[in-house]
C-alpha positions as CSV (number, residue, x, y, z in Angstrom):
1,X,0.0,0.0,0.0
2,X,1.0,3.4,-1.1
3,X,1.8,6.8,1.7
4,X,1.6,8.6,-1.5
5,X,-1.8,8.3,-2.4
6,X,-4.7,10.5,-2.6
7,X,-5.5,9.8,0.8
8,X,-2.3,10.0,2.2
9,X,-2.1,12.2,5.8
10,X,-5.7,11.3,6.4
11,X,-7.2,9.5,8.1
12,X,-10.6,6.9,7.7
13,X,-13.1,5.7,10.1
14,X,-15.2,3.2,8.0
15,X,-18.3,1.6,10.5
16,X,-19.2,-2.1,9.3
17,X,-15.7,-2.5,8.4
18,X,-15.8,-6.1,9.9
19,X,-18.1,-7.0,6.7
20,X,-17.4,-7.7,3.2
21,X,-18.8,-4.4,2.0
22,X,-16.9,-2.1,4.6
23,X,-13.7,-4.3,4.7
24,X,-13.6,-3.4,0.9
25,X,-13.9,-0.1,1.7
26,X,-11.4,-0.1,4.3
27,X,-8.9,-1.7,2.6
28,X,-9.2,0.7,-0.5
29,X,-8.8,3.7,1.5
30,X,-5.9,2.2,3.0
31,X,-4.3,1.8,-0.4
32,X,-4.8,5.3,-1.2
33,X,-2.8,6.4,1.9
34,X,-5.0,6.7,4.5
35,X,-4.5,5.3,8.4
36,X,-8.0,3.6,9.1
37,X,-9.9,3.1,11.6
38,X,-12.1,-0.3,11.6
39,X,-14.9,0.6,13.7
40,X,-17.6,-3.0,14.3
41,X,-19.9,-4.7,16.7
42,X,-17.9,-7.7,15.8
43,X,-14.2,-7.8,17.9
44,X,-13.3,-11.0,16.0
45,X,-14.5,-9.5,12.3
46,X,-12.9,-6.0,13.0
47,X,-9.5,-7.3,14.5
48,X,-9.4,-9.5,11.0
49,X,-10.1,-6.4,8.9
50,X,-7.0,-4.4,10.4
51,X,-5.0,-7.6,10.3
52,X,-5.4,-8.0,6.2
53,X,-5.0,-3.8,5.7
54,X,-1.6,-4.0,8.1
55,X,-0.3,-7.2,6.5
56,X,-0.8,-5.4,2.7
57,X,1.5,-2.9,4.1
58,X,-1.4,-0.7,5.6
59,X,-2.1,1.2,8.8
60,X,-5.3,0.0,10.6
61,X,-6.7,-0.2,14.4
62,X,-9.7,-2.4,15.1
63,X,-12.1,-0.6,17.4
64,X,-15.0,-2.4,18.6
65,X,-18.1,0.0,17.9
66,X,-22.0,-0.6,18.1
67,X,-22.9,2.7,16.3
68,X,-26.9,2.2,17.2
69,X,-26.1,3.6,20.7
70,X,-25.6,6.6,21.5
C-alpha cells in the first residue's frame, strides 16, 4: 500500500468495516494512503479487517463499535 496516495495524511473511520462491504472499503482507502480506523460490533470480524489492511503494508486499528447507541 502506497503513503503517497490520494488519501495519504488522512485519516478513515469506516463503520461495518468487519463485513465484506466495509472491509472493501477499508482496505481501499488504506491503499490510497489513508491510516483507518475499523470501527464493528464484531471484535473478532474488526481485529481480522486491520490484520489483512496492516499485512498489505497498511495502517489499521480495530475498534469495537455498536454505532446504534448513542
Amino acid at each position: 500500500m502506497s503513503g503517497n496516495g490520494r488519501l495519504a495524511g488522512r485519516v478513515a473511520l469506516v463503520t461495518g468495516a468487519g463485513g465484506e462491504i466495509g472491509g472493501a472499503i477499508a482496505q481501499r482507502f488504506a491503499a490510497e494512503g489513508a491510516k483507518v480506523v475499523i470501527a464493528d460490533i464484531n471484535e473478532a470480524n474488526a481485529n481480522a479487517t486491520a490484520e489483512a489492511v496492516r499485512k498489505a503494508g497498511g495502517a489499521a486499528v480495530a475498534q469495537v463499535t455498536d454505532v446504534s447507541r448513542g
